[in-house]
Structures are given as C-alpha cells and as structure tokens.
C-alpha positions in Angstrom: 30.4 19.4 26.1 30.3 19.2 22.6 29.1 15.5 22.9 26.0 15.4 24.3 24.5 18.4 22.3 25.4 16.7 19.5 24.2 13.2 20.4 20.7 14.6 21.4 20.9 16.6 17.7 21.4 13.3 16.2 18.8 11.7 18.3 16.0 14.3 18.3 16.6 14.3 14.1 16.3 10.4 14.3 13.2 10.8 16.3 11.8 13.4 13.4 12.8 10.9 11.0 11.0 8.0 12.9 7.9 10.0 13.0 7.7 10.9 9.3 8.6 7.0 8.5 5.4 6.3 10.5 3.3 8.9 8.7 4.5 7.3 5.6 3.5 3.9 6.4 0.0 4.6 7.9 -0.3 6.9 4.5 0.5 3.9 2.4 -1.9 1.3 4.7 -4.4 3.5 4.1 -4.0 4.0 0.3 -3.4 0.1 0.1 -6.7 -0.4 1.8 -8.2 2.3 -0.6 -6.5 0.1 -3.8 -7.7 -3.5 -2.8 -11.3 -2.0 -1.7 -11.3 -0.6 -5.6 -9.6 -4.1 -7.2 -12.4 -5.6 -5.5 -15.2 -3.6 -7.0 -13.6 -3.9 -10.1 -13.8 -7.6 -10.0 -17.1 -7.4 -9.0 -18.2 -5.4 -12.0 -15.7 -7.6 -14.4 -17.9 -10.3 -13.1 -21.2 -8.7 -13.5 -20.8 -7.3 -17.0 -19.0 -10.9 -18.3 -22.6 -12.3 -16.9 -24.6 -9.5 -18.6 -22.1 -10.4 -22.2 -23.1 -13.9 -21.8 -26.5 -13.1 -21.4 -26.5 -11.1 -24.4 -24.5 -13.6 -27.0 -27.4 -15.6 -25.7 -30.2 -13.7 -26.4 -28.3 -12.8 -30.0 -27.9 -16.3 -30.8 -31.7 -17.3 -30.2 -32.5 -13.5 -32.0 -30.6 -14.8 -35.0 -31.8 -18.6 -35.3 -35.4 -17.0 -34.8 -34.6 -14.8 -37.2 -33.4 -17.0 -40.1 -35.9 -20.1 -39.3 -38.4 -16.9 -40.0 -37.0 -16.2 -43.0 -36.5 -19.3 -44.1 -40.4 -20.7 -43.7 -41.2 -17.2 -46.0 -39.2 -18.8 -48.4 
C-alpha cells in the first residue's frame, strides 16, 4: 500500500522539479537574449565612437599642421 503513495510522492516531486527546471531555462533564454541584444549595441557603439576617434585624430592632425605652417610663415 505503502508503494504506490510513495511512487506517486516521488513522481509528483519529480514533476515539481521538472517544472521549475523549465522556468529556469526559459528564465535564462530570455536573459541570454537580453545579453546578446546588449553585446550587440555595445558593438555597435564601440564601432561608432572608434569612427568618431578616428575622425577626430584626423581633424587634430590637419588642426596641428595648420597650426604650425601658420606659425611658421609669421616667423
């Protein structure tokens, strides 16, 4: 008698068990999806502001020969 009480205790924990497994997974896809969406914005703005630093060392570099070829014709 003892058994089958016991077996469906064992079962109906396994099943409760099961169900939080499956709560953790879709809680982990959905934080996963919620990371690589993020990673991917931050390579987008890694991108962006490496494109906006060259732009700038640029725009120094021309600042600064300007600069000095000034100076240099007050000279």
């Amino acid at each position: 008698e003892h058994a089958p009480t016991t077996l469906t205790g064992k079962v109906n924990q396994l099943e409760v068990i099961l169900r939080q497994l499956q709560t953790d997974l879709r809680k982990e896809k959905q934080d996963k999806a919620v990371l690589q969406a993020e990673v991917q914005h931050l390579r987008q703005d890694n991108m962006r502001l490496q494109e906006e630093s060259q732009t700038a060392a640029a725009q120094l570099r021309k600042f600064t020969e300007w600069f000095f070829n000034t100076i240099d014709k007050k000279s």
